[in-house]
C-alpha positions in Angstrom: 120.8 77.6 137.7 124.5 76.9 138.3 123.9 73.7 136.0 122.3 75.2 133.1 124.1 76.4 130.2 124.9 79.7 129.0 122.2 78.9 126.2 119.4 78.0 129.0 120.5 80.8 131.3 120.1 83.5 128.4 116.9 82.6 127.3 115.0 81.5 130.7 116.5 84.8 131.7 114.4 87.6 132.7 116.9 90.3 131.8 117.3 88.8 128.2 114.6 90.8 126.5 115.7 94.2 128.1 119.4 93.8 127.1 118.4 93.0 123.6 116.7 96.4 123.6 119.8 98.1 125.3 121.9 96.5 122.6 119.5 97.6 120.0 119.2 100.8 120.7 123.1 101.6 121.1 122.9 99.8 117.3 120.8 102.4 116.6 122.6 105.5 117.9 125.8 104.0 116.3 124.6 104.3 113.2 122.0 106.8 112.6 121.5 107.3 109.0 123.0 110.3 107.0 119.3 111.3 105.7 115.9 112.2 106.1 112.8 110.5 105.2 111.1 113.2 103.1 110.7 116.0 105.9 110.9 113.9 108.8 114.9 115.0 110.2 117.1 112.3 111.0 116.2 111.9 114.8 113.0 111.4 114.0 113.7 108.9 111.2 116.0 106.5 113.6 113.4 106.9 116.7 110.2 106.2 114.4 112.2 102.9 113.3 113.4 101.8 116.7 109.9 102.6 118.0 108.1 100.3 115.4 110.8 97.5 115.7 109.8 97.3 119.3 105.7 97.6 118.4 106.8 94.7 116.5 108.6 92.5 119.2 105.4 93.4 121.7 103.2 91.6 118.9 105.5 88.9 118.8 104.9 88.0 122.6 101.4 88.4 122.2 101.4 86.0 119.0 103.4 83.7 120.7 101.4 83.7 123.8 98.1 83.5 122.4 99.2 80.6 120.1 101.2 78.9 122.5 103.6 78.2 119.5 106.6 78.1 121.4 105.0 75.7 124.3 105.9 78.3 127.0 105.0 81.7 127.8 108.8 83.7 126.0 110.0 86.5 124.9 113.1 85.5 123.9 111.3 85.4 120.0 111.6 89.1 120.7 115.3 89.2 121.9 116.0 87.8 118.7 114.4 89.9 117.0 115.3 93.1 118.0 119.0 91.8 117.5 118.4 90.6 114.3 117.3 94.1 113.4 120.0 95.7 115.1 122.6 93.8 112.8 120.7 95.6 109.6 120.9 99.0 109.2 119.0 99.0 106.5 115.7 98.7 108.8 116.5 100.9 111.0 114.5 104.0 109.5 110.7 104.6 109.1 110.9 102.3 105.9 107.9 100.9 104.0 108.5 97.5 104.5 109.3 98.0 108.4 105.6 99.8 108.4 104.3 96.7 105.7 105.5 94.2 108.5 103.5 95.4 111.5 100.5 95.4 109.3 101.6 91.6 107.8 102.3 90.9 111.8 98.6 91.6 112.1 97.5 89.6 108.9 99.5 86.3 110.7 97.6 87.0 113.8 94.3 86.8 112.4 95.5 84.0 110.1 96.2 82.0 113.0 93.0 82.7 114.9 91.3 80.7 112.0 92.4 77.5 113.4 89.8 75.1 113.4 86.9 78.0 113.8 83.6 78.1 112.6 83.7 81.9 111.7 86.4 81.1 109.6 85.5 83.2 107.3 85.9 86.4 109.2 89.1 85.8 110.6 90.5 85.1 107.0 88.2 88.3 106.0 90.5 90.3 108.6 93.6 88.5 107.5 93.8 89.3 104.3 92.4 92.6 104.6 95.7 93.8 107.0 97.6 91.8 104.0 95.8 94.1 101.5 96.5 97.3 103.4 100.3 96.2 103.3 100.3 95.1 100.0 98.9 99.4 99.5 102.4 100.0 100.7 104.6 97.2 99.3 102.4 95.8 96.2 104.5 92.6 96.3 102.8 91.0 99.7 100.1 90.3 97.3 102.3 87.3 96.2 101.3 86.1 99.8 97.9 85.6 99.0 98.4 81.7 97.9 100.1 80.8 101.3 97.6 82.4 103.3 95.2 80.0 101.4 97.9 77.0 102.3 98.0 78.2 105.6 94.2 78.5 105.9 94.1 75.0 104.7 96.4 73.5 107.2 94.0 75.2 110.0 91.6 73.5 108.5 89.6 76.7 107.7 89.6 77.2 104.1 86.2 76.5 102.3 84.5 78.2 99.8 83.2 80.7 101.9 86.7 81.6 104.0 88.1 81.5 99.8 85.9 84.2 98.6 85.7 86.5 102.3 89.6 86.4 101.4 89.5 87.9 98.5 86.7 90.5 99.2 89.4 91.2 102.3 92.2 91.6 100.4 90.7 94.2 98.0 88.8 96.0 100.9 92.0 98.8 100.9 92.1 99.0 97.2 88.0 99.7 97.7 89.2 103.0 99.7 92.1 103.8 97.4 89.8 103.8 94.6 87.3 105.8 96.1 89.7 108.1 96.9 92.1 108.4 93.6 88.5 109.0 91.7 87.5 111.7 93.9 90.5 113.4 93.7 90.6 112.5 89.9 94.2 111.1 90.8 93.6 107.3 89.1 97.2 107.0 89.2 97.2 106.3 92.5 95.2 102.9 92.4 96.8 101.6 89.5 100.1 102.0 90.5 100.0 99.3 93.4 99.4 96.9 90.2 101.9 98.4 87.9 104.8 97.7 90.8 103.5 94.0 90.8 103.8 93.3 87.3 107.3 95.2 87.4 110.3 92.3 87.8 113.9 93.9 88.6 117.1 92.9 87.3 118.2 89.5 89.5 122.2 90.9 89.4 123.7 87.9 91.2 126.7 89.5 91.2 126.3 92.8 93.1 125.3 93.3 97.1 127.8 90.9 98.3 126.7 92.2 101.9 123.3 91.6 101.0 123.5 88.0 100.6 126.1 87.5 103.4 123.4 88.7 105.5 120.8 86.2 104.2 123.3 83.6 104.6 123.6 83.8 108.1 119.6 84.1 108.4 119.5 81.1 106.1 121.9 78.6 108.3 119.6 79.3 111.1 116.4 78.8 109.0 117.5 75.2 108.0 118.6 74.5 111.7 115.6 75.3 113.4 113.4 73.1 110.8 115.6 70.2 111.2 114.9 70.9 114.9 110.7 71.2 113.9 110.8 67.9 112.0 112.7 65.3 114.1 110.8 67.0 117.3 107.5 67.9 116.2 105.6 64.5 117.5 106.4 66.3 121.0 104.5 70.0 120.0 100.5 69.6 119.5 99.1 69.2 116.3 98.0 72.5 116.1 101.7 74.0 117.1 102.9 72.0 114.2 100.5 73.5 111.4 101.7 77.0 112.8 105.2 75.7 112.4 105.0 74.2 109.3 103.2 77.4 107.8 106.5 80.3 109.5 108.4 77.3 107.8 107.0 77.4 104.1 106.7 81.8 104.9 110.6 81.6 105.4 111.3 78.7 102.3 109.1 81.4 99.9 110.7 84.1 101.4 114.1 82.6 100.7 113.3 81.7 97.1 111.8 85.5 96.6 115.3 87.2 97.5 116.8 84.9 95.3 114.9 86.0 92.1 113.8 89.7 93.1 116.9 91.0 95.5 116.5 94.4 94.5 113.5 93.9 96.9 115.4 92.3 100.1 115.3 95.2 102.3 111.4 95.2 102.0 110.7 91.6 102.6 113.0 90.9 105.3 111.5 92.3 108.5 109.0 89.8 107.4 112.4 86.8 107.4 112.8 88.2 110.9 109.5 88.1 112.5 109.5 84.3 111.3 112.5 83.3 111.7 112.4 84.3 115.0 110.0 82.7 116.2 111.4 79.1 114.5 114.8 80.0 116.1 113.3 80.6 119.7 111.7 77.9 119.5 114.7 76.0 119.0 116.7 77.3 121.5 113.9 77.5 124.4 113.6 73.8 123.9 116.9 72.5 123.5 119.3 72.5 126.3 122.7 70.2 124.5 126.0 70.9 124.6 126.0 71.1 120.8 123.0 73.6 120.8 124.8 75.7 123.0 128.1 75.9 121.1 126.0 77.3 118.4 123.8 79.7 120.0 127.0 81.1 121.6 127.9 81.2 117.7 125.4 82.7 116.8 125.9 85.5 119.5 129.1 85.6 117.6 128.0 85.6 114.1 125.9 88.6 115.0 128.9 90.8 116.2 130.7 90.4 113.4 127.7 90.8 110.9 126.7 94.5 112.3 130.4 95.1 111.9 130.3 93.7 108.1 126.8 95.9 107.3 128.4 98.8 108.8 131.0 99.2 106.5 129.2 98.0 103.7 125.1 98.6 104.8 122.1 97.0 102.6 
């Protein structure tokens, strides 16, 4: 142990993952928001958040541990996680995107069961229907569709049948909603999800400076850990590479999305996090250099001063 870095000894650590929460939480009580959500008091609001962020971060281990994505049993995916969530106070309340990422969490899971399977079909039935329910909640994840489909064709597990189970998936919620705004003769209700869709916001370049400082820092790491993917990825199995290569394209669309719909950031990003974690862990669970220990010890860094940047000026 005395020869490992401070990079290895962090994240072989076993008290890694319950600092990170420890951290997290005193994020949390630091700065608890100055409102409700609807009746819910402020408590209740922070608590709910932290609670799901951490539902969240369980799912990750399972994900990577089932998948084996990472090539060791970790948690550190989660350690980053939670920190990555601490430094964004935006996400720290019961927030419909925070909720829409458990239930797109979900969606991956099953996405990645498809691998190679001969049920195909009703693991992409599943998917897609957990994307559906949190595209009910933010109507935008429907744009996911099409790399679902990518991502079910590098698992070699899109045919025609996995195509069209999909679809009857993804409009299983929207079944329910309709059944439900037509009973209650509130038709509003299912079109709305499809009017918020078709609705494109103002791109404003120039405004949330704190905004895109934020996905700058998220972005440095991004391209790191896929340089890391490609010149190593002849040492992962091939099916560790198509999960790779599909969290990679999730975080490039992702990326692009912010770019052209920003007034939308704090919805889509707990899904940048859940991905990006996982691409970051496994960079720094597999690397062990000098130079990739000078920048995780950066990135430690770059965190403190980024919670300190989004305080004063939050999402």
């Amino acid at each position: 142990m005395k020869s490992q870095r401070f990079q290895n000894r962090v994240v072989k650590g076993r008290f890694t993952l319950p600092v990170a929460i420890l951290v997290a939480a005193v994020c949390w009580l630091t700065d608890m928001q100055e409102h409700a959500v609807g009746f819910l008091p402020v408590w209740v609001n922070g608590l709910g958040g932290f609670l799901l962020h951490g539902l969240i971060g369980y799912f990750l281990i399972g994900l990577n541990n089932t998948f084996n994505i990472i090539r060791v049993r970790a948690s550190v995916q989660t350690a980053i996680y939670l920190m990555w969530v601490a430094v964004c106070p935006a996400l720290h309340g019961l927030d419909r995107g925070n909720v829409a990422g458990l239930v797109f969490l979900l969606a991956l899971y099953f996405l990645f069961k498809s691998y190679q399977r001969k049920d195909a079909e009703k693991q992409l039935f599943l998917s897609c229907a957990f994307l559906g329910a949190g595209s009910l909640l933010v109507p935008q994840y429907t744009l996911a569709m099409p790399l679902f489909w990518i991502g079910a064709y590098l698992f070699r597990a899109l045919h025609l049948r996995s195509f069209l189970a999909s679809i009857v998936g993804w409009f299983l919620p929207y079944w329910f909603l309709l059944g439900y705004a037509y009973c209650t003769g509130r038709m509003e209700l299912f079109y709305r999800p499809f009017e918020a869709l078709a609705t494109f916001y103002p791109v404003a370049f120039h405004t949330r400076l704190h905004a895109w400082v934020t996905l700058g820092y998220f972005l440095l790491f991004y391209l790191v850990s896929v340089l890391h993917c490609m010149a190593t990825g002849f040492e992962d199995k091939i099916r560790t590479r198509s999960y790779l290569q599909f969290l990679m394209l999730l975080c490039f669309c992702l990326f692009v999305y912010f770019i052209l719909q920003p007034a939308l950031t704090v919805a889509f990003l707990p899904l940048l996090l859940m991905a990006g974690s996982i691409l970051v862990a496994h960079l720094f669970v597999l690397t062990g250099s000098r130079g990739s220990n000078l920048f995780f010890i950066g990135m430690l860094v770059g965190l403190l001063g980024l919670y300190v940047f989004n305080v004063w000026l939050p999402l």
